[in-house]
N, C-alpha and C positions, 0 to 999 in steps of 0.2 A: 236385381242388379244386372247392369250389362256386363258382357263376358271382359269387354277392354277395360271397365273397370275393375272387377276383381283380378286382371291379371296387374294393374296399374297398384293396388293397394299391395297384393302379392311380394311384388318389386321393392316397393317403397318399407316393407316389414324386413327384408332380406336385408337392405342396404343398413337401417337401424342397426339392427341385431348384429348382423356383420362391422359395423362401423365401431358398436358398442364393446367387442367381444377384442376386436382390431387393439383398441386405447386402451381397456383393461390388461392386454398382454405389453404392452409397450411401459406402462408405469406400473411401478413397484412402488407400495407406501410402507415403509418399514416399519414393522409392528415393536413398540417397544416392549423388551423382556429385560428386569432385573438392571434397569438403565444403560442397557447395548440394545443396537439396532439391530434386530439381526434381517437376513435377506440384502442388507448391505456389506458391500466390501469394501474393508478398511484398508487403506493405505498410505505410506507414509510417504512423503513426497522431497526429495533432495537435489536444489538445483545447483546445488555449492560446483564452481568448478575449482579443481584441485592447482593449488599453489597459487592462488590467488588472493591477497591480503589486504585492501583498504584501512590503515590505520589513521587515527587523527591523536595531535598531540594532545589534545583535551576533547573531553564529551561535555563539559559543562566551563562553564566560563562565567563567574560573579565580578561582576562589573563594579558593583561599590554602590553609591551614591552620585546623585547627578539630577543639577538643577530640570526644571522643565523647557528652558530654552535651550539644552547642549543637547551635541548629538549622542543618540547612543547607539554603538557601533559592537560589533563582535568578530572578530574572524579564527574561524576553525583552520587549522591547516593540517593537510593529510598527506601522507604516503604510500603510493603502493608499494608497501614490502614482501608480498609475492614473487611469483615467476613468470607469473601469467598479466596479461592485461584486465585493469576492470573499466568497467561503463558506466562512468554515473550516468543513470537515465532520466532524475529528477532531484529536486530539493523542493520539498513541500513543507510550504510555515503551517503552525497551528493557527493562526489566525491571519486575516488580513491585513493587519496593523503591522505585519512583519514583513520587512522587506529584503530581498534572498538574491545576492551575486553571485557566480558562481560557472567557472568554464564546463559545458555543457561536453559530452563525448568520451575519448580514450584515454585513460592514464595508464603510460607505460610500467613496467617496471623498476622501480628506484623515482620515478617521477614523483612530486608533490605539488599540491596547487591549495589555492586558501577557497574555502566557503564565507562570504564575506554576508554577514545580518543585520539590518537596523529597523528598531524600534519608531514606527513612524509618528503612531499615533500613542501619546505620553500619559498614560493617566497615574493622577499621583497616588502612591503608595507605593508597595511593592509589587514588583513585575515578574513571573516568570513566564518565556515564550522558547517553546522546541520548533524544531524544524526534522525533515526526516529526511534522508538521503538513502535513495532508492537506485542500486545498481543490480549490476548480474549475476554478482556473487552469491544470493541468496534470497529464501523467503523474507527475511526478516530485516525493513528497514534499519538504518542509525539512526538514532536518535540523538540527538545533539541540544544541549540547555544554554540559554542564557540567562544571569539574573541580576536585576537592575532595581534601586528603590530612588523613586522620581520623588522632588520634592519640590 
């Protein structure tokens, strides 16, 4: 073998080895024991900001009965009863049959505004559809119901 080749394969094992040793130090795969991970760090995570309260005067709203040609309509209305301002930053339907009003942005404190939902797509029986209302206040969306039996 010529010298530029062994120095060329030389190289090319170092880079391997080094590359391989590199990404082995970089991932951790946490080995399970006794159903904890360990090597991993737990931690809990709290984005609540303090004095800040989004309340609605209902989480669930039963609509009754309702032919298949009327509309079917819901509106949530809320409060921020806080100190603080919150953000709604979305309202997401569980499905696409569900259609979501709703002023997007800053609710002051003492302000309230409606979430307004309708039922597009009617299929008969009973219906239940959530929507989630995701602000800054925390991890954990609202969850909001309507429920409607189409006839």
């Amino acid at each position: 073998m010529k010298e530029g080749s062994k120095t060329s394969i030389l190289v090319f094992i170092t880079v391997v080895v080094a590359s391989f040793l590199y990404v082995t130090a970089m991932i951790k795969i946490p080995e399970k024991m006794n159903g904890k991970n360990r090597n991993v760090e737990e931690r809990k995570i709290e984005i609540k900001k303090e004095g800040s309260k989004l309340i609605f005067n209902k989480e669930v709203i039963n609509i009754g009965k309702k032919n298949r040609n009327e509309e079917v309509k819901a509106e949530f209305v809320y409060t921020n009863k806080g100190e603080k301002p919150v953000i709604i930053n979305a309202v997401v339907p569980s499905c696409g049959c569900t259609l979501v009003k709703y002023k997007e942005g800053i609710v002051m404190p003492g302000e309230s505004g409606i979430i307004e939902v309708e039922l597009e797509k009617k299929e008969s029986g009973y219906n239940e559809k959530n929507v989630r209302v995701l602000t800054d206040e925390g991890v954990m969306p609202i969850k909001l119901t309507f429920r409607v039996e189409i006839l």
